[in-house]
C-alpha positions in Angstrom: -17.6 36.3 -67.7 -20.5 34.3 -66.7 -19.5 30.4 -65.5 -19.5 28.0 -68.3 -20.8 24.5 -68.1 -21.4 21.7 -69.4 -25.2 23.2 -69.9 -23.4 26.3 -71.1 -21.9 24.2 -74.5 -24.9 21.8 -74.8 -27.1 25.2 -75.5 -24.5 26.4 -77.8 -24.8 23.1 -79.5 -28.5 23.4 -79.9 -28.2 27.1 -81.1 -25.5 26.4 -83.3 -23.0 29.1 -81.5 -19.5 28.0 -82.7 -17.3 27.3 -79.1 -13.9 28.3 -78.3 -11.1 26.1 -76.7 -7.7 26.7 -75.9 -4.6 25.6 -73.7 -2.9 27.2 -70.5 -0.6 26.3 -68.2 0.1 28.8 -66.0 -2.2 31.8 -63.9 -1.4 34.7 -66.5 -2.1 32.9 -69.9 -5.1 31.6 -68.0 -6.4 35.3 -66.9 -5.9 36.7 -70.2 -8.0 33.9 -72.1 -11.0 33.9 -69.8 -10.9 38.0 -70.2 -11.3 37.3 -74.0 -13.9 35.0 -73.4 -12.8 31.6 -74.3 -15.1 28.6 -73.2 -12.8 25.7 -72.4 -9.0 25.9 -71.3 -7.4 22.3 -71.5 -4.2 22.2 -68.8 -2.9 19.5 -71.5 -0.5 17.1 -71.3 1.4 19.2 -74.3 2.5 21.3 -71.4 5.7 18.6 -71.6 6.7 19.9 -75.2 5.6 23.6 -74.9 6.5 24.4 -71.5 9.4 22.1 -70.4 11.1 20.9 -74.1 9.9 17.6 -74.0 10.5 15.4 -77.4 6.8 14.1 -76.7 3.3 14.5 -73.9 4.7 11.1 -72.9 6.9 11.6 -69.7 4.1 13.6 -68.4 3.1 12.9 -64.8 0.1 13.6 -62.7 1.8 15.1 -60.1 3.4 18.1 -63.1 0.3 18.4 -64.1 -1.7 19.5 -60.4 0.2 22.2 -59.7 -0.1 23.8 -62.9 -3.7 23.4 -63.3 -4.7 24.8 -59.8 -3.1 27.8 -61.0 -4.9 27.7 -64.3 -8.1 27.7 -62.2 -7.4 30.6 -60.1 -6.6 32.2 -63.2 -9.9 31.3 -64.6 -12.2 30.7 -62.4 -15.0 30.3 -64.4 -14.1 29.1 -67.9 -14.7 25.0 -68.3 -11.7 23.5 -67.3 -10.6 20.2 -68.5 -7.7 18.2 -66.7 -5.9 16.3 -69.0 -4.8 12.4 -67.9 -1.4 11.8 -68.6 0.0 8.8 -70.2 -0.1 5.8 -68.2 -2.8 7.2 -65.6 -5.6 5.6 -66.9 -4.3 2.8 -68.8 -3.1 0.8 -66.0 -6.5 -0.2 -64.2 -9.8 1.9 -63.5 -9.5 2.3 -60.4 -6.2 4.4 -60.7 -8.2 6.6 -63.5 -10.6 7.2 -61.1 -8.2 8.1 -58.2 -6.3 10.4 -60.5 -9.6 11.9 -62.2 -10.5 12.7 -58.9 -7.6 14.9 -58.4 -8.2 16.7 -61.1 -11.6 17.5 -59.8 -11.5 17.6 -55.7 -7.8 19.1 -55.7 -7.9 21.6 -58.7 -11.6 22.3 -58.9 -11.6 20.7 -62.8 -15.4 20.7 -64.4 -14.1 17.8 -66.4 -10.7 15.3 -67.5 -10.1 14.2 -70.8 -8.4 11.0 -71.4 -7.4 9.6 -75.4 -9.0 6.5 -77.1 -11.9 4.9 -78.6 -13.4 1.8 -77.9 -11.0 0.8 -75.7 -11.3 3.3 -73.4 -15.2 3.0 -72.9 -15.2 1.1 -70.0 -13.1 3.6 -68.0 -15.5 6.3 -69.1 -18.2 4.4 -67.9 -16.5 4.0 -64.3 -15.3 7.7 -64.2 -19.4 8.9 -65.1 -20.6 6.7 -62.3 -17.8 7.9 -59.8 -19.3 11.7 -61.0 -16.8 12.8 -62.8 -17.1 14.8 -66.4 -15.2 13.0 -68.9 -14.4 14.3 -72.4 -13.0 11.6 -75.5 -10.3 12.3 -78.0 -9.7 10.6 -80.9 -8.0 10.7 -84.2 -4.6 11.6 -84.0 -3.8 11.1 -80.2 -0.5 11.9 -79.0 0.2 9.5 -76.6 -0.3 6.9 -79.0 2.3 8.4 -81.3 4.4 5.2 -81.4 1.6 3.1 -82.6 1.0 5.5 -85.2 4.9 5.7 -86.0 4.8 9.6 -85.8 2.2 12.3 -85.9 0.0 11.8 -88.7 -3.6 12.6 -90.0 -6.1 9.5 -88.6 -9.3 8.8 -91.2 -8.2 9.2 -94.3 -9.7 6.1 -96.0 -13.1 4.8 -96.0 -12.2 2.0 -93.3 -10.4 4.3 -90.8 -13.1 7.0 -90.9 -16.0 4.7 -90.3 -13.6 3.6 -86.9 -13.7 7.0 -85.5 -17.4 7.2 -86.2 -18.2 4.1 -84.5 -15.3 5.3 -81.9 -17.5 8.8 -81.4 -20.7 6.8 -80.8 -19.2 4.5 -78.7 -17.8 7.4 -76.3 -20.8 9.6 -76.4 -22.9 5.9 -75.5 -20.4 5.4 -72.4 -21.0 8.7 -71.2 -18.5 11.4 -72.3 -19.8 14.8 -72.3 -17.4 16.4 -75.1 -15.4 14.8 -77.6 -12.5 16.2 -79.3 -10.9 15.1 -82.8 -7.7 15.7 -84.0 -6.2 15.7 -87.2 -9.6 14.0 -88.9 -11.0 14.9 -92.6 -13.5 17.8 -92.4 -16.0 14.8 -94.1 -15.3 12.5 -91.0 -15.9 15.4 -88.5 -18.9 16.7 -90.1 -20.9 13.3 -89.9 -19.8 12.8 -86.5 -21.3 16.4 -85.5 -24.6 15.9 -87.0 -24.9 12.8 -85.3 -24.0 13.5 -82.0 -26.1 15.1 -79.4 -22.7 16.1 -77.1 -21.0 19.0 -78.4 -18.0 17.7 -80.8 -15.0 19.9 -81.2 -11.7 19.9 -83.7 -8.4 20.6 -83.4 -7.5 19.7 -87.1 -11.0 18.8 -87.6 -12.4 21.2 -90.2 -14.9 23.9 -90.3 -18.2 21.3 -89.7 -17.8 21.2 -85.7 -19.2 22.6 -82.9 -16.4 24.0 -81.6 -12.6 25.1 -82.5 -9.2 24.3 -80.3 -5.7 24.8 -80.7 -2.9 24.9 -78.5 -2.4 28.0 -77.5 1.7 28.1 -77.7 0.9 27.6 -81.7 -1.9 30.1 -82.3 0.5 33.2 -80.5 4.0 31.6 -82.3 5.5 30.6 -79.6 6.8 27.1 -79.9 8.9 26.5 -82.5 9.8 22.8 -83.1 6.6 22.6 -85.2 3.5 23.9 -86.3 1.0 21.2 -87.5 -0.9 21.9 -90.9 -4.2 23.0 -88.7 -2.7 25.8 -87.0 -3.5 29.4 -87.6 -1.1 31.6 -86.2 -2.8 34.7 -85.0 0.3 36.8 -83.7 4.1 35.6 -83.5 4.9 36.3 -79.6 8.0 34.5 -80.1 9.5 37.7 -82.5 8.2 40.1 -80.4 9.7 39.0 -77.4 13.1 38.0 -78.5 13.2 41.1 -80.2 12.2 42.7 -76.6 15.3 40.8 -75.0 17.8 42.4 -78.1 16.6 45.9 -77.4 17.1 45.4 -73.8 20.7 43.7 -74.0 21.8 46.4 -76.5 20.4 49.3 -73.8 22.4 47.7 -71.2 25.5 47.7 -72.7 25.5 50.9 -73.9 24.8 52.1 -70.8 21.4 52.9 -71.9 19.1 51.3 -69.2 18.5 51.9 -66.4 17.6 55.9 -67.0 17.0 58.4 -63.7 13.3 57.1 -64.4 13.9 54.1 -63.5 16.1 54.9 -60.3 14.6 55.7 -56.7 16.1 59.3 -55.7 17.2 60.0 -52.0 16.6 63.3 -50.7 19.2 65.7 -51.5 20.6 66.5 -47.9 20.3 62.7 -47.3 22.6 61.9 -50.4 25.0 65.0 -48.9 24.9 63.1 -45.6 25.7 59.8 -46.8 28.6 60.9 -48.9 29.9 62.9 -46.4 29.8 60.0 -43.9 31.9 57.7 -46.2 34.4 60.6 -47.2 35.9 60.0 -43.7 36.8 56.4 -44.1 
């Protein structure tokens, strides 16, 4: 797989070549989806719920986060990889986004971060573009601002709240980000943003009408089961198949089943007459 960069997804843009984006949070997940060619793997902060049975992203830290997207990296070494700020690590000042952005890039080898917001997060992006460092927006539904939203629920349903997130897109792409992502937005809202936009704009509960497609990759293979939002496809159910792997294996074992002389290391005959003899005299 050839490196992808941000030159790679601004030429799919132009050529209208519908982009792939996914999740991973670990070295094998992260093999497996550059072999089938994804474009973008997110380490996202929905590592907390998938991966460690969080109730939300929210208690996610930075340092939780570096050590699984280094390994994400060496997994992929040449997808785009986006390192996703945490709650609270860009909020507090600009200066901490940028010291923590900066991890993300000089100790994990990210091509970009992503950090949630609209408006309110343009100055930051400013400051992280001039410290040379990729940033990608997110808006519509963003789940660190779940309590403001009082749960997870579609953003730009009505007239008013649409023409926010359109503004909000401008206002991002204007301040520098080279990707945005929206979430849980009307397929209406989405389209006009797309057309209007010269970065590539990508949906995760977005609609058909973007440049690009992402879902957390936990949903799409059926393995997390707490909930699936309305947008996901599931394209296998890993979850089954595995517990149903872990039956068949208990059941083998105690019937005696498992482990069969296949799956045993033989000594040499006279070695196993040897070593029986030698214990027969104790």
């Amino acid at each position: 797989m050839k490196k992808v960069t941000i030159n790679t997804l601004l030429e799919k843009k132009r050529n209208k070549e519908q982009m792939t984006w996914l999740t991973a949070y670990d070295y094998p997940m992260a093999q497996m989806e550059e072999k089938a060619g994804i474009d973008i793997i997110l380490v996202g902060d929905s590592i907390g719920m998938t991966t460690y049975g969080m109730e939300s992203t929210l208690p996610v830290t930075m340092d939780l986060l570096i050590g699984h997207t280094k390994a994400v990296r060496k997994g992929a070494p040449n997808v785009f990889l986006i390192g996703d700020m945490p709650y609270m690590s860009y909020q507090v000042s600009i200066e901490e986004a940028i010291r923590n952005a900066g991890r993300f890039m000089a100790d994990c080898a990210c091509d970009a971060v992503k950090l949630e917001g609209g408006r309110d997060v343009v100055e930051t992006i400013k400051a992280l573009v001039k410290a040379t460092i990729p940033t990608v927006g997110h808006l519509g539904l963003t789940p660190q601002s779940i309590a403001m939203f009082g749960g997870f629920k579609a953003q730009g349903r009505n007239v008013d709240a649409a023409v926010r997130i359109i503004e909000d897109a401008r206002a991002l792409e204007e301040a520098g980000a080279c990707v945005i992502l929206l979430e849980a937005v009307p397929p209406e809202v989405s389209k006009i943003i797309t057309e209007k936009a010269k970065v590539p704009i990508f949906g995760i509960g977005g609609g058909p009408h973007v440049d690009g497609q992402c879902l957390i990759v936990h949903d799409m293979l059926g393995m997390f089961e707490a909930f699936t939002p309305k947008f996901v496809k599931k394209y296998a159910n890993i979850g089954e198949q595995v517990v149903k792997a872990l039956k068949v294996f208990k059941e083998e074992v105690n019937k005696g089943e498992f482990p069969a002389p296949e799956h045993c290391y033989k000594m040499p005959e006279e070695e196993v007459q040897k070593l029986e003899e030698m214990f027969k005299k104790e």
